[in-house]
Each structure stands twice: as structure tokens, then as C-alpha cells.
N, C-alpha and C positions, 0 to 999 in steps of 0.2 A: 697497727693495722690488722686486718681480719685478712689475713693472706695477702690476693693483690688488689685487698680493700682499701678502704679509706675507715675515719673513725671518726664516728659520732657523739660519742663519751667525750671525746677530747677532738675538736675540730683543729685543732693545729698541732696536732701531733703528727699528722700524714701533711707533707705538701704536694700537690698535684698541679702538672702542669700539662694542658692539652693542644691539641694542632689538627685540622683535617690537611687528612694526604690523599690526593688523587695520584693514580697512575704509577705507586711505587714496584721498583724495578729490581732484580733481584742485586745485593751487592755495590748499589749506590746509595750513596750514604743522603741524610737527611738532617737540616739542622735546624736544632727544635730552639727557640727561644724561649727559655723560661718565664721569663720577666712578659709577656705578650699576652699569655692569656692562663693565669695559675689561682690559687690559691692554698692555702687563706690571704699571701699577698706575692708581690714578685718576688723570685728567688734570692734577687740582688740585695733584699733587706733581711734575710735569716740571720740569727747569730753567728758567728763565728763560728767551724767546728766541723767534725766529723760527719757524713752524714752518708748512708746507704742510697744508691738512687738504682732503679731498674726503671725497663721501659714495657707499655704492653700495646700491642697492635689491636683492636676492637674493629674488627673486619665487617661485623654486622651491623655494629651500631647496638646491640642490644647491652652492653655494660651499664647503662644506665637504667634499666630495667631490674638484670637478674644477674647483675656481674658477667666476671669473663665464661666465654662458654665453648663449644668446641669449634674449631679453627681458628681462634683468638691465635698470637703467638707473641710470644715472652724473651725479653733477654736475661743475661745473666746480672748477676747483683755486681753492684762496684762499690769502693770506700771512693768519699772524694771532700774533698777541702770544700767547704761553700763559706762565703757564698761566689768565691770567685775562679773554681775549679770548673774546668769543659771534662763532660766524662762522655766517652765514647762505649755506645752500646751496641750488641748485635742481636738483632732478631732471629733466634736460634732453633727456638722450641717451638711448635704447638702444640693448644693442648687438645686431647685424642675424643673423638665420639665417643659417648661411652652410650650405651646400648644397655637401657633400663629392663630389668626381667619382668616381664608381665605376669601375674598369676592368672592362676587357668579362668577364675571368675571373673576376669575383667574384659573389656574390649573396648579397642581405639578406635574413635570415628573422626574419617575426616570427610566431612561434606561437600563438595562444590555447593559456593554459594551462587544465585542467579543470580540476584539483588547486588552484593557483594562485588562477583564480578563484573556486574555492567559500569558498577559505582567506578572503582579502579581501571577498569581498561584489562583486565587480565584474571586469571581464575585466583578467587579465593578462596579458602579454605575454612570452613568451622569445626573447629578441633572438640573434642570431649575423651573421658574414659570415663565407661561404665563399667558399674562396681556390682554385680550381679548377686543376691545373695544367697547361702550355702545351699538350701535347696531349689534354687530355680529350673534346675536339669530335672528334676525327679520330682515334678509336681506338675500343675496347667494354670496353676493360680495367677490373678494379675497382683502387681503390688503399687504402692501406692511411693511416687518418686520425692527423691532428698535431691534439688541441683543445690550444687556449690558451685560460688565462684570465691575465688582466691584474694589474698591482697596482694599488694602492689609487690611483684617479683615472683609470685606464686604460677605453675605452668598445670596443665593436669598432670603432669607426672610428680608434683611436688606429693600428691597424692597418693602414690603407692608405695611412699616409707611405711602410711600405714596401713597399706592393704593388709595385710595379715593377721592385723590386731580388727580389724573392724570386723574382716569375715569370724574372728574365733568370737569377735563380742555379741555377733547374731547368731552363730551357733549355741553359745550356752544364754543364751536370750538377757543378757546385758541390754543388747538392743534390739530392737523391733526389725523384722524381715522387709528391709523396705530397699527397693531398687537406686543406688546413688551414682548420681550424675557430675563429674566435676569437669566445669567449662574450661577452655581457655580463653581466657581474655589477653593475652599476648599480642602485641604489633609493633611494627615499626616505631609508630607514634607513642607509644607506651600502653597503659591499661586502657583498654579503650571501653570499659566499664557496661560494655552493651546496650548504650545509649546509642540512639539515631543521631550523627552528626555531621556538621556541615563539610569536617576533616576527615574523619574516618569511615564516612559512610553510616547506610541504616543498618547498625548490630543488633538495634531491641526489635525492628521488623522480621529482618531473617531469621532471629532465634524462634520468634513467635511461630512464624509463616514457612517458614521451612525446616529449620533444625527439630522442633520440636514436634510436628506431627511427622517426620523422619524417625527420631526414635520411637515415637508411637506405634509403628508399623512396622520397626524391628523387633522391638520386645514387649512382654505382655506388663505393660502398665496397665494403672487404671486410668488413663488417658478421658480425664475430667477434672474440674478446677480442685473439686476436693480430696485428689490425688497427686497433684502439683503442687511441691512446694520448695520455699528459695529459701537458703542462708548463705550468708559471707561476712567477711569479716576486713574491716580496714575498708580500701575501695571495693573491694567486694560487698561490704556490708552497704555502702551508698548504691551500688549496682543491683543490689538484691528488692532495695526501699525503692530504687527509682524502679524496674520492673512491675514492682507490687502497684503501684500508684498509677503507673500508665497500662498496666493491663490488670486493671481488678476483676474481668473477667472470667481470666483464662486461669491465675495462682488460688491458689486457695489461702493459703497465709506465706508473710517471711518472717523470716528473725536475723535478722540484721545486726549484726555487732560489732561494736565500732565503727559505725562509718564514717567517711570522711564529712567536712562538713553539709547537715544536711539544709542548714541556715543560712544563708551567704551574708547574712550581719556581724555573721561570726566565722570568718575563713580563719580558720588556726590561728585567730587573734582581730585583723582589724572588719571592719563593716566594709566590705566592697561599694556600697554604698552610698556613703558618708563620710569615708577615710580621703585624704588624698595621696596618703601614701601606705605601702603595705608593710614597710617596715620600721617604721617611727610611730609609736602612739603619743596620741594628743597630747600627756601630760609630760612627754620626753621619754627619751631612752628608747631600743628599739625591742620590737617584741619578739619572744621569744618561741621557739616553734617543740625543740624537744628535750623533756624533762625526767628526770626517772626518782621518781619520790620524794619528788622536792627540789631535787635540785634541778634546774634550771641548766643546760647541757649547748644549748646551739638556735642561732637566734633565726627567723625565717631569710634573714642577709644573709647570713652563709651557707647556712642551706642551699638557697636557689645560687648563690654565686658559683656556691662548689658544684652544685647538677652541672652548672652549664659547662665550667670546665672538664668534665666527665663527660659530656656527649652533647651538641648543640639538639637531639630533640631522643624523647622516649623514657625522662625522668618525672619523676613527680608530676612538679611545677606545669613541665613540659607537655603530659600526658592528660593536666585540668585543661591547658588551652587547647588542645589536641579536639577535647571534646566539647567546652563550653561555648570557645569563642568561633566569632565568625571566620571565611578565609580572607585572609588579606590580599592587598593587591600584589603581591609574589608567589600568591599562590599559596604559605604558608600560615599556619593557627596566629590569630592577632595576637598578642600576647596581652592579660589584665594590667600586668606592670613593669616596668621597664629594671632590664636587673641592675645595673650599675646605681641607678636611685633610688628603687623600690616607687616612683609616680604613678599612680594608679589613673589607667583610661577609662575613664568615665563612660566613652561609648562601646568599651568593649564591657564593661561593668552591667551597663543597662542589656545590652546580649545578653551574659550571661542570667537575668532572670528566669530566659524560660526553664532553667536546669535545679534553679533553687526548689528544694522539695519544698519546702515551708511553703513559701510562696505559692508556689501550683497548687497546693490543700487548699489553702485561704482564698483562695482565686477560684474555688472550683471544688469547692465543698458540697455544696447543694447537689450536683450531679457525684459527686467521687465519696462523698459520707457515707450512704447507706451502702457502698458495692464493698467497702471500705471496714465495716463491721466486724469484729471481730478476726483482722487480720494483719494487720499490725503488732509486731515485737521486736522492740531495739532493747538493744543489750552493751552499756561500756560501762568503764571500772571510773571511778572519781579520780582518780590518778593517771590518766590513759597519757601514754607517753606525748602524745602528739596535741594535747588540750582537745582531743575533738569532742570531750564531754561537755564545755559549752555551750558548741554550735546545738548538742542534742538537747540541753536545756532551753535553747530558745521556740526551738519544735515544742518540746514537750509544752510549755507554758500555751503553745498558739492552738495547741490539739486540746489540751484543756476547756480554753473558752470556744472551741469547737465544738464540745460535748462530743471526743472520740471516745471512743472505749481503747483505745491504744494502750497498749502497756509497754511502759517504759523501764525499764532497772537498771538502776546504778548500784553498783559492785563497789562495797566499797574499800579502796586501798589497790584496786587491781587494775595493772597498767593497759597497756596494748599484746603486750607479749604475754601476760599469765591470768589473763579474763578466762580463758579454758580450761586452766590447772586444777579446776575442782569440780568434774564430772558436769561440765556444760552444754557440751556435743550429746553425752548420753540421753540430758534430759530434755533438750530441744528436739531429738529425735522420737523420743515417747514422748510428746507435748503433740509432734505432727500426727504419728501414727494414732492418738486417740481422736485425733479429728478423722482422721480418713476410715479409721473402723472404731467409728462409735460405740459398739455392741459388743468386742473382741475383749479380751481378758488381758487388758494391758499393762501389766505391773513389773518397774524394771528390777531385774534381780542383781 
């Protein structure tokens, strides 16, 4: 395990077994049944044998998002016989806020949202840091903006490991002096991808209509479409396309890299569609979700089975119905398929069109083609851990007989994790800045 991870290399390496607790009390104890609701299966069936177990308290609910975080709290490790050993643990530890150093170029916004908080009943928040560049103190120039949004577990502070390499890399002009904006897409519900939705509320309105003519009037952008621009990567990079597409407007281009599926004929394997289930394909055997250069690693069954034992909402899985599906009669996101079977609901299936990007193009080409023109750029590796280079191959094929000018590229051999490894960030960033100052001397060094 990755600390008080789980492992995805080896999905039965780590067993996990979860339980919500209301109302626990200092020093009364709590008994967890393994066998209730665990994986990869009941505890009762492990081999024979030694085995480590600890426990961890997820007080937010955010462990299925970005792992444990601060006020989580943790027991001590035990040896215990399974699979028919009772191991008594104590909730002992927390772990401590830790308090990120800001560099002086940066600043942290957090907005009250109106929209936001009318939607929930209480004030919300839209978080961002801006990444300022070295000479914006000792100039009046506006510049022209980089938003990122993250992938799935990514916060805006993911972003200031590399504050210090970005500011040295526009200092000796690596990169172009361009104002960068990294959102958070953080919640309850998981990545709520800044999509308007029936669960989370409208994120791509308020980003639009508030957050963004807010930073406009803090800092001297070139607050015009062809000074806006969007990348991300993972759900970020499906967040970045779905923006681009529903406001061709207001961005001037994205570059989207890897995103999640932006086809929904191809959800990390089956046709929502035309499947009737998500984790059995037609010809047998079930399909497989994540792979690293071939090999074949963990199939979309345990996947979702193991989310749900890690937190009944704010994973993955959890975070597409979050934003795809309608709400149900409890109040909660429908779910596409039922995790014990993988049965896919055809009427939450049919919901979920309005979010397919493919679909929305093809649907709305004639108005969305020409705003559309040369702003478009996806970016995944042939190898992308998660298969999402399919779902972009069924876009690509549909933008085609569009006649888009889209540009599409596959990398090839490079997964999810190391599409970036080879000076990617640098040159999508001089690809923005030659649009925004057409005339400027832009060559990166």
C-alpha cells in the first residue's frame, strides 16, 4: 500500500473494509464487521496467515477524493491471525494541519459564491491560486491567462510544489509571462468538474459570471476571449473541453489532456448506450479499467466496488454521477449502474447524454463549429493508464466528418502519469502565448 493507501498495481494486496459511524464518542468502542462491506472480498475468506491491520477515521469524507487529510485520525498497526482473529484498535493519532508556504507571487482566492450559495442553502466558496508572474509588481502590463484545472485528487495547492520552478522558468523566459490561474474543483461530492449540475449545483455559471470577471478586476489580465485560456489534465482535461464547448465565447482555446471519457460509447470500456452492463463485455469476461504498458492491472468491478468501500460518495465513480446523473428520489446522484452487478440504467444512461461532449458537437455543430475554429487541442498517450485514448478516438473520428480543424495527438507509449515528462506544459504554454500576442517574439528557450 502507498501509506494508508490502497493499491492499484495489485488490487488484492491491500484489504479494506469500511462502516459509516454517526455520533462517535470518546473511548467507546465500535465493532466493525469485516465481512459487511470490504474488499476485494470478505475478510472471512483470506488465506490463512499473518496479516497487519490498522484503522483510519475519514471525518470529512474526503479520502476518497485526495486521501487521508488533516483531522483524519489513525490507529496503531497490529499482527493478527485472519482470517479468524478480532483485533482491537484505538483511535489515537491525528493527522496535523499542515500550513502550505505561499510564495510571495501567488494569492489565494476565495469567493463567495451567489449562485453557489443560493443552490446549497449556505455560503459557498470558489477557491483558486494565482500564480503571478516575476515581473508583475514592476510593470502595468496586462497578461494574457493559463486556468488549470486539476485531476481527480488534485487541490490548488497541488500546485505550489511547483511554484518556484514555474516562476524561475518565466524568469529566464522557458516560459512566456502569462498570469496562471489553478481552480479548485474540490467537494463533497468529488471533482465536480465545473459543470452546471443537477447535484452539485451551477460551477461552469459561476466560474463564468462571477469568479472570472472577479479576477478580472483584481488583476490586470487581458480579460478578452483571446487572453483566456484553459488546460487540465485527467477530469480536469474533460472539464477544460466541456468549458471550451459550452462557452466558445468567453476561452480563446483549451488543451485538454487526457480527459476522461469525452464519448460516452466508450466509458473506460463499455457503450452506456448499448451495454447493459458496465462491467461484462459482450464477448465475456469483464472489462478492464487500469493498465500500465500492457499489462492489464484492475478491472472497472473493483474499481468501483473498492470506491464504494472507501467512502459511500466523492470517488471517481461517485463524482461522474455527482455530475451526470439526475437526483434521485432520496435526494441523492442516480447512479449509471448498480455496483454489486455492474446493470447499467438505461434512464439514467439516456440523462447522461446531455454531458457527452461528442454528442453535444454532433448535435450542435452548425451553431458551435465556427465559434469552435481553431480552439480545440486534446492531448493523451496510446498507452493512457485508464484507456481514455479510446473514448478520444471516437471524438476524433466524429470531429473529422465534422470538418473541425481540431487537433488531436497521441503520444505515443505515454500513459496518464508521464504524457508531461517531455516538456509538454512548456510548449502548450508558448502555443497559448503565440495566440494572445501574435506579433511578440515568442520563441521558447
Amino acid at each position: 500500500s502507498d501509506g494508508f493507501g490502497v493499491n492499484s498495481r495489485d488490487p488484492k494486496a491491500v484489504w479494506v473494509s469500511g462502516i459509516e459511524i454517526r455520533n462517535l464518542e470518546p473511548g467507546k468502542p465500535v465493532i466493525v464487521d469485516p465481512d459487511r462491506l470490504s474488499f476485494p472480498s470478505a475478510f472471512s475468506t483470506a488465506d490463512a496467515g499473518s496479516y497487519q491491520i490498522f484503522a483510519l477515521l475519514d471525518r470529512d469524507h474526503s479520502y476518497t477524493y485526495n486521501g487521508p487529510g488533516p483531522g483524519d485520525v489513525y490507529s496503531q498497526v497490529v499482527k493478527a491471525a485472519m482470517p479468524t482473529a478480532m483485533a482491537e484498535l484505538t483511535l489515537y493519532k491525528s493527522i496535523p494541519e499542515r500550513k502550505p508556504d505561499i510564495p510571495a507571487n501567488v494569492r489565494l482566492i476565495d469567493l463567495e459564491s451567489s449562485l453557489l450559495s443560493a443552490f446549497w442553502g449556505r455560503p459557498v466558496l470558489m477557491k483558486a491560486a494565482v500564480f503571478l508572474p516575476p515581473d508583475y509588481d514592476g510593470s502595468k502590463e496586462r497578461y494574457p491567462v493559463f486556468y488549470h484545472i486539476t485531476g481527480y485528487g488534485g487541490t490548488r495547492f497541488s500546485a505550489l510544489r511547483g511554484a518556484a520552478q514555474l516562476t524561475a522558468d518565466m524568469t529566464s523566459g522557458k516560459r512566456p509571462p502569462m498570469i496562471h490561474v489553478y481552480l479548485e474543483s474540490q467537494m463533497s461530492l468529488g471533482h465536480h468538474t465545473w459543470a452546471d449540475s443537477a447535484n452539485n449545483g451551477p460551477w461552469g455559471t459561476a466560474l463564468a459570471k462571477e469568479l472570472i470577471p472577479y479576477l478580472e478586476k483584481q488583476f490586470r489580465m487581458d480579460a478578452k476571449p483571446s487572453g483566456r485560456f484553459l488546460t487540465g489534465h485527467s477530469s480536469g482535461g474533460w472539464a477544460t473541453l466541456w468549458l471550451m464547448v459550452t462557452n466558445p465565447d468567453l476561452f480563446g482555446a483549451t488543451w485538454s489532456t487526457a480527459p476522461d471519457p469525452v464519448d460516452f460509447r466508450n466509458f473506460t470500456g463499455p457503450d452506456i448506450y448499448t451495454a447493459k452492463n458496465a462491467y461484462l463485455r459482450p464477448e465475456g469476461g469483464d472489462y478492464n479499467l487500469v493498465r500500465d504498458k500492457g499489462t492489464e492491472l484492475m478491472s472497472i468491478r473493483q474499481y468501483a466496488q473498492r470506491e464504494r468501500v472507501l467512502g459511500y460518495y466523492g470517488g471517481q465513480f461517485g463524482a461522474f454521477n455527482a455530475v451526470f446523473s439526475p437526483k434521485g428520489p432520496d435526494g441523492q446522484p442516480m447512479q449509471l449502474f448498480d455496483i454489486d452487478t455492474g446493470r447499467i440504467d438505461p434512464e439514467v444512461a439516456k440523462a447522461w447524454e446531455r454531458y457527452d461532449i461528442s454528442l453535444l458537437l454532433r448535435r450542435n455543430w452548425a451553431t458551435l463549429g465556427p465559434k469552435l475554429k481553431g480552439k480545440i487541442n486534446i492531448i493523451v498517450g496510446t498507452a493512457d493508464t485508464f484507456h481514455l485514448d479510446e473514448s478520444v478516438r471516437l471524438l476524433d473520428a466524429e470531429l473529422k466528418k465534422l470538418g473541425s480543424d481540431a487537433r488531436i495527438e497521441y503520444i505515443e507509449g505515454k500513459t496518464h502519469s508521464d504524457l508531461y515528462n517531455d516538456g509538454l506544459a512548456d510548449r502548450i504554454a508558448w502555443e497559448m502565448y503565440r495566440l494572445a500576442r501574435p506579433k511578440a517574439r515568442a520563441t521558447a528557450k
